[in-house]
C-alpha positions in Angstrom: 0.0 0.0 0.0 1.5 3.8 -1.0 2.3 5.0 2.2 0.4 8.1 3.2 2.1 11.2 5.5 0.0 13.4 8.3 1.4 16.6 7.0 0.5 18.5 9.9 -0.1 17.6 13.0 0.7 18.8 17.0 1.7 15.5 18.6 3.4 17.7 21.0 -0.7 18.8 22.2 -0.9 17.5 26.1 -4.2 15.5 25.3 -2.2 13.5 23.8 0.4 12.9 26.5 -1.7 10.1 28.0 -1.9 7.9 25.4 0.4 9.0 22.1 2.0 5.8 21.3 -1.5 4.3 21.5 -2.5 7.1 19.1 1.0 6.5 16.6 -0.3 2.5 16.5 -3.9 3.4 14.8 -2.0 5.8 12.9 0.4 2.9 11.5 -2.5 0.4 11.2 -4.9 3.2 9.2 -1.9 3.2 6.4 0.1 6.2 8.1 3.8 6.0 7.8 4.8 9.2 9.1 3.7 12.3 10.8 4.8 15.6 10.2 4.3 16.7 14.3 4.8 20.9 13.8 4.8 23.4 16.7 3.6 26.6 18.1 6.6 27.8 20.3 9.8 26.8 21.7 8.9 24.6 24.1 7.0 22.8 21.3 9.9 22.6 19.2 12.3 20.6 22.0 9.5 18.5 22.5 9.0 17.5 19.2 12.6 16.7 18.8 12.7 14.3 21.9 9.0 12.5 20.3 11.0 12.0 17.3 14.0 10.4 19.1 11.2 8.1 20.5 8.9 7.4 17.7 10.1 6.9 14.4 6.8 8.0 13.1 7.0 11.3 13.7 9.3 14.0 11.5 9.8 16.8 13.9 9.3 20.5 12.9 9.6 23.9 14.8 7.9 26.9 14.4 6.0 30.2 15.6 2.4 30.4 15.9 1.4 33.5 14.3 0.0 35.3 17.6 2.8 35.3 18.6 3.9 38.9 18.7 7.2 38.9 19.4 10.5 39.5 17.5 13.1 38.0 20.1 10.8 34.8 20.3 11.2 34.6 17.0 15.0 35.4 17.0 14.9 32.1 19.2 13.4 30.1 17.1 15.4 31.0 14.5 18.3 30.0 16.2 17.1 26.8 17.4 15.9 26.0 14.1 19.5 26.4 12.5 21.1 24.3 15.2 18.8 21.5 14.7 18.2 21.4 11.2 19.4 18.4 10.1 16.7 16.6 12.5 14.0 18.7 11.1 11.5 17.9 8.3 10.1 21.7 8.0 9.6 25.2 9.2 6.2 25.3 10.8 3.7 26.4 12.2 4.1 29.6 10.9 2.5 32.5 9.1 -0.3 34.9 9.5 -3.7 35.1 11.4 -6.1 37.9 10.7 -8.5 36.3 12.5 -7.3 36.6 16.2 -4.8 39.9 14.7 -6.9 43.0 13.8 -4.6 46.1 14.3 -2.8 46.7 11.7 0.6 47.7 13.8 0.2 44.0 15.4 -0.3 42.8 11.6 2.8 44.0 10.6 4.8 42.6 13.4 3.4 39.1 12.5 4.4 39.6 8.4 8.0 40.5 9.7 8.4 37.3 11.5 6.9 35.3 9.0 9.2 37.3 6.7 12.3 35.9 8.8 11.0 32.3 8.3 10.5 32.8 4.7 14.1 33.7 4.4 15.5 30.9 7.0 13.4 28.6 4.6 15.2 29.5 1.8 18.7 29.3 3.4 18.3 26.2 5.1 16.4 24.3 2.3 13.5 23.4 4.7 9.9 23.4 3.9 7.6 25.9 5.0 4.1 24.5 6.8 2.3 27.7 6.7 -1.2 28.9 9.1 -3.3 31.3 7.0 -6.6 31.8 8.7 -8.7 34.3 7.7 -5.5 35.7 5.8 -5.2 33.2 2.6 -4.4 36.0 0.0 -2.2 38.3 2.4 0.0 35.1 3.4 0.4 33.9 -0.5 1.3 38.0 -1.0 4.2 37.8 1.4 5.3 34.3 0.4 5.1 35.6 -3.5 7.3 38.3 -2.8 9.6 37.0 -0.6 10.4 34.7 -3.5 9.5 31.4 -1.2 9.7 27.8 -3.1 8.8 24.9 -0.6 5.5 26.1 0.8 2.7 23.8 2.3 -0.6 26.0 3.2 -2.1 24.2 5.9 -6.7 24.1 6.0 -6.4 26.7 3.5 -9.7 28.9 3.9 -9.7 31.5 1.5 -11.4 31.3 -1.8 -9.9 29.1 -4.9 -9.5 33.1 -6.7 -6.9 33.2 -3.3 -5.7 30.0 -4.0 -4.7 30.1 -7.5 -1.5 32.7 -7.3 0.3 30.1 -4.5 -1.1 27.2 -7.4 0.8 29.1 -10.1 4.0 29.5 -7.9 4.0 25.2 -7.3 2.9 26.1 -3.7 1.0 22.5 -1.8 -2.3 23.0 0.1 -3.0 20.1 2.8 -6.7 19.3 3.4 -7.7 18.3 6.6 -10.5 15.6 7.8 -13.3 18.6 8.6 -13.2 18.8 4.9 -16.6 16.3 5.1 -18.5 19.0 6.9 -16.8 22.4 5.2 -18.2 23.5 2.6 -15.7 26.1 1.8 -12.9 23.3 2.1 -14.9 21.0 -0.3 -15.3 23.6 -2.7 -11.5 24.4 -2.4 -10.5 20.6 -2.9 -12.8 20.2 -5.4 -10.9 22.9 -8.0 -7.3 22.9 -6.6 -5.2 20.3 -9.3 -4.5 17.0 -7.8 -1.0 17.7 -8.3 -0.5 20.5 -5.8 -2.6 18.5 -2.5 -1.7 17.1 0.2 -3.0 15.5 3.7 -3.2 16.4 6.7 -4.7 16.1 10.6 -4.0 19.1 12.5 -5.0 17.0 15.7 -6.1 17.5 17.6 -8.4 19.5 16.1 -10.4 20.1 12.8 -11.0 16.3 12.7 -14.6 14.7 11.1 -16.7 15.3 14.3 -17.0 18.6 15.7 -15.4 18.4 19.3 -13.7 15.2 18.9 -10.6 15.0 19.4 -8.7 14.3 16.0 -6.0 12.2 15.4 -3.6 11.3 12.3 -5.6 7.6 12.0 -8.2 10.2 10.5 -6.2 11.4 7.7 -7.6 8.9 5.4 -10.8 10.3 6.3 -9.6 13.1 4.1 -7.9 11.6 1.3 -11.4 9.5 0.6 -13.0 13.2 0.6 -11.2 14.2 -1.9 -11.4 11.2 -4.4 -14.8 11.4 -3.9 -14.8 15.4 -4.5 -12.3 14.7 -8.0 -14.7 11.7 -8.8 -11.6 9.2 -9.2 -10.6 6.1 -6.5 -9.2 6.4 -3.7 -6.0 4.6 -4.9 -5.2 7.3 -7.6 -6.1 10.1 -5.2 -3.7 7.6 -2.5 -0.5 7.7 -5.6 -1.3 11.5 -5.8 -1.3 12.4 -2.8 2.1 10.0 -1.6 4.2 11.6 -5.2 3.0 15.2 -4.0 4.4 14.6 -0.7 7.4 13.8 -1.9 8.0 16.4 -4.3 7.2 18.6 -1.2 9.2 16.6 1.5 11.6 14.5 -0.3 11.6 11.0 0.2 13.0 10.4 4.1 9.3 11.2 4.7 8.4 7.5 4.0 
């Protein structure tokens, strides 16, 4: 069976403290080979590294939240991201969020940061896992002119006119398992080209049941959502989705 990545999920998430190798096993037995765990902060970043020195599931990333307001964080980050990464499978979470952000001084602050990941992407040859919420055409703006080449848009939620620019530039969008009760995310998975899609969790949220905790055993939940929404099997939608991956991630994903 093609092997099939969580692209984005926070394994690091307390709820999962409790019972996280139990979680990695359902993962492995739903057809999950891997799982990109990304993080919010610091402290999420050293902790991912130590899960992936447990696991061999999961592909640590570090990252930023985008609420977070604050340039010397960030400066950290940075730092720890260039002394660790040969251990790290992307840049992420990072990006903007109009959503929670409304003062434009604030919004600039956040596009600066994100600015100084763009960059750190580029110099380092990692991936970028981007957040974008209710900020889809001001993120693929910045990443457009900041010239950035390895970008995955995490639960995208901007319109397909949004969409298209980051499309044209070779950009990846990962769909998540709330995709079977979004209608925006349906419509966006329906018209994005197989060839730029990819999968992804973000447990332990946005899974198929509101309020449930989600898990990466629900990716396929999403992958058979989308072959339904392109009207092909879920074994084509399965090979497109794994070759994406790689040409996103390389192959020391699998």
């Amino acid at each position: 069976m093609t092997p099939l990545i969580d692209t984005h999920a926070h394994l690091c998430d307390p709820v999962f403290d409790t019972d996280r190798e139990v979680v990695l096993e359902r993962a492995l037995k739903a057809g999950i080979s891997a799982v990109i765990a990304v993080g919010e902060n610091l402290a999420d970043a050293e902790k991912n590294l130590l899960l992936a020195s447990k696991h061999s599931m999961i592909r640590p990333a570090a990252g930023l939240y985008p609420t977070h307001l604050d340039p010397d964080l960030a400066e950290e980050i940075y730092v720890f991201i260039r002394s660790h990464k040969d251990r790290l499978a992307a840049i992420g979470e990072v990006g903007l969020d109009y959503w929670i952000v409304k003062e434009e001084s604030e919004r600039e602050i956040q596009r600066e940061i994100f600015r100084g990941f763009i960059e750190l992407s580029k110099e380092l040859a990692l991936p970028l896992n981007v957040h974008s919420r209710s900020a889809g055409r001001h993120a693929v703006r910045v990443l457009l002119e900041s010239t950035a080449d390895r970008v995955q848009l995490h639960a995208f939620d901007g319109k397909l006119s949004a969409a298209m620019p980051a499309v044209e530039a070779g950009f990846f969008f990962s769909i998540p398992p709330s995709v079977v009760r979004s209608e925006q995310k349906q419509k966006l998975a329906k018209k994005l080209p197989l060839s730029c899609i990819l999968i992804e969790t973000d447990s332990p949220v946005l899974g198929p049941v509101p309020q449930e905790r989600n898990e990466p055993a629900n990716a396929p939940v999403a992958l058979k959502m989308i072959a339904e929404l392109k009207g092909i099997t879920v074994e084509e939608a399965m090979e497109a989705v794994a070759e994406n991956t790689r040409r996103l991630y390389g192959d020391s994903l699998s």
